[in-house]
N, C-alpha and C positions, 0 to 999 in steps of 0.2 A: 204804286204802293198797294198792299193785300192788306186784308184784315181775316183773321182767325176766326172760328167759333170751335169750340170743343162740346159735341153732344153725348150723355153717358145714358145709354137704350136696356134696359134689364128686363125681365120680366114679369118678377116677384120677388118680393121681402126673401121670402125660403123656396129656394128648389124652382126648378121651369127651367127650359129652354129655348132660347131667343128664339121667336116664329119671322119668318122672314115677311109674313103679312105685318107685321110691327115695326119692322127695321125698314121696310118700303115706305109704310105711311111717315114716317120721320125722316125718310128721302127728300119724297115729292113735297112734304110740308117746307123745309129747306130751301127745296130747287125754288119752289115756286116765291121763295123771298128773296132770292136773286143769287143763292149762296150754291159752289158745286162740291161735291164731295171732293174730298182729298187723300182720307184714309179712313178703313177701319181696322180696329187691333180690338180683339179679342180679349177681354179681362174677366178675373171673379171679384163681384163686387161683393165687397162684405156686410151686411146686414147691419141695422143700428139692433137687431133681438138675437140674441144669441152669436154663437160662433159659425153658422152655418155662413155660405156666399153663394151668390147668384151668377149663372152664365150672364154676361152682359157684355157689352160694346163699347169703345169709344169712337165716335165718329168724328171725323175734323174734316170740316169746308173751309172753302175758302171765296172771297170773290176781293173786288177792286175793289179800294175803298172807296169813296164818293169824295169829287172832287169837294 
């Protein structure tokens, strides 16, 4: 059996784009909890201020669940 996590990586409230020094640190944070990546997809995350949206990511790992 797997278990899921779903991680959503943005940059800023308004405007930026994803630095991949940000999207690595949230890798290896990850990896090192035992979890491997699985996918990332590309989304615009929408702001709780205003109508603007942010570049940002969802990442999904996966690992074995624990017996």
């Amino acid at each position: 059996m797997y278990e899921y996590k779903v991680v959503q990586v943005r940059e800023g409230l308004i405007g930026g784009k994803m630095s991949a020094d940000k999207l690595e640190k949230v890798l290896n944070e990850w990896a090192g909890k035992g979890w491997q990546m699985k996918s990332v997809t590309a989304v615009e995350v929408k702001g709780r201020l205003g109508p603007g949206g942010t570049e940002g990511v969802l990442v999904t790992f996966e690992r074995q669940r624990p017996a």
